[in-house]
N, C-alpha and C positions, 0 to 999 in steps of 0.2 A: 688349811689356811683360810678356809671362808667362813669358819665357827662352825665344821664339823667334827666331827670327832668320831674317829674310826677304830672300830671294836674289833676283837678279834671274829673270823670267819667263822661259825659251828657249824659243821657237816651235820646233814640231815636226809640218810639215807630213806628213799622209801620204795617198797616194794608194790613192784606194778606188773601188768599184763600187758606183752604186744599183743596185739593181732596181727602178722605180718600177711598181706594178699599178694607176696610176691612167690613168698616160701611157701604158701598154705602150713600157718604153723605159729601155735600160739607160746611164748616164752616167759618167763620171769624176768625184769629188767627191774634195776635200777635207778632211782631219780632223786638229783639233790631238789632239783629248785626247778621253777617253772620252764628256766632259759632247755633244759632236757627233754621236755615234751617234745618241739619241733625239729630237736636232734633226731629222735626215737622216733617220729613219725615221717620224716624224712621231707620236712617241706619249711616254709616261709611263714604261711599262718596256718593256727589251726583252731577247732572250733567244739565246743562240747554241744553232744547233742541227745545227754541223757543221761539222768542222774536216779542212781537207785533208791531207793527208802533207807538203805544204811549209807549211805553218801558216798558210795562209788561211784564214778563219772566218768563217761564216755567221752573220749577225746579225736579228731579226725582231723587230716588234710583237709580245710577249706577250700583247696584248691584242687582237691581230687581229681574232681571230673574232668581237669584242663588238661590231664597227663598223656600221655602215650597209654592206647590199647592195652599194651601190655604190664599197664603200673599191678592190676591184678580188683579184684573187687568182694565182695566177703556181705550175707547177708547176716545179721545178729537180730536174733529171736529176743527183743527186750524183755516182754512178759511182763508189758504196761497195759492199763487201762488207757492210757492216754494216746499210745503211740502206736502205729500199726504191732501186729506182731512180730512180723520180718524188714527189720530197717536195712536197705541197701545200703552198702557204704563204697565209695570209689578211694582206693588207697591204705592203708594201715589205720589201724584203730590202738588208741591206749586207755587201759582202765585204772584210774591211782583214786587211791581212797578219797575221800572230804569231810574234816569236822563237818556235821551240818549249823554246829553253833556258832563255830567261830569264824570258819571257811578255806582252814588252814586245811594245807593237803595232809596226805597219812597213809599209812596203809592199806594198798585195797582191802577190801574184807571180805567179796566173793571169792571163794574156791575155783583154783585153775578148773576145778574137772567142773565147775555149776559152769563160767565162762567157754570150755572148751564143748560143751554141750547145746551151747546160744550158738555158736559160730557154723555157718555153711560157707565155703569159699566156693566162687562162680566165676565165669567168664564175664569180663565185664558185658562182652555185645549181645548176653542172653538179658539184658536189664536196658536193653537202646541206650547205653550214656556215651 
């Protein structure tokens, strides 16, 4: 009624990596649309904080470190020049693809076994957060 005009929905399934640090255990999930990131990571906001040369993108609780002890914690070996080599993360991590052109999500494109190889899962209170 306001001069919009409403199209039909198209599902747009995309395949991604949790990192869960609850389970210690990385899964294949799927994601229509943005609003399923902070389902899948299990929080309110969340925050990228690392994008690969093929446009996979690291995704995290921004709110991680405010959880209870036991939310779980996970170091990921980026294998950036820019970024240490072992990023601590407080909370679940998701990896979903990224055109780098257009900036549309998509497929990740690292292999569960390259990600499942980056991932060490630790106690949070061996990192003081």
């Amino acid at each position: 009624q306001w001069g919009v005009k409403y199209l039909p929905f198209k599902k747009t399934f995309m395949k991604a990596y949790l990192i869960n640090s609850l389970k210690r255990n990385i899964t294949e999930v799927t994601i229509n649309d943005w609003q399923d990131i902070p389902k899948q990571l299990d929080c309110g906001i969340f925050t990228t904080f690392h994008e690969r040369a093929n446009g996979d993108t690291f995704y995290a609780d921004d709110e991680g470190l405010y959880r209870d002890d036991d939310a779980g914690a996970c170091l990921i070996n980026i294998g950036s020049i820019t970024a240490p080599n072992n990023y601590p993360i407080a909370g679940h991590v998701l990896v979903l693809g990224c055109d780098i052109e257009t900036g549309e999500s998509k497929d990740v494109q690292t292999s569960l076994e390259s990600i499942q190889k980056r991932v060490t899962f630790i106690n949070r209170n061996l990192l003081n957060f």
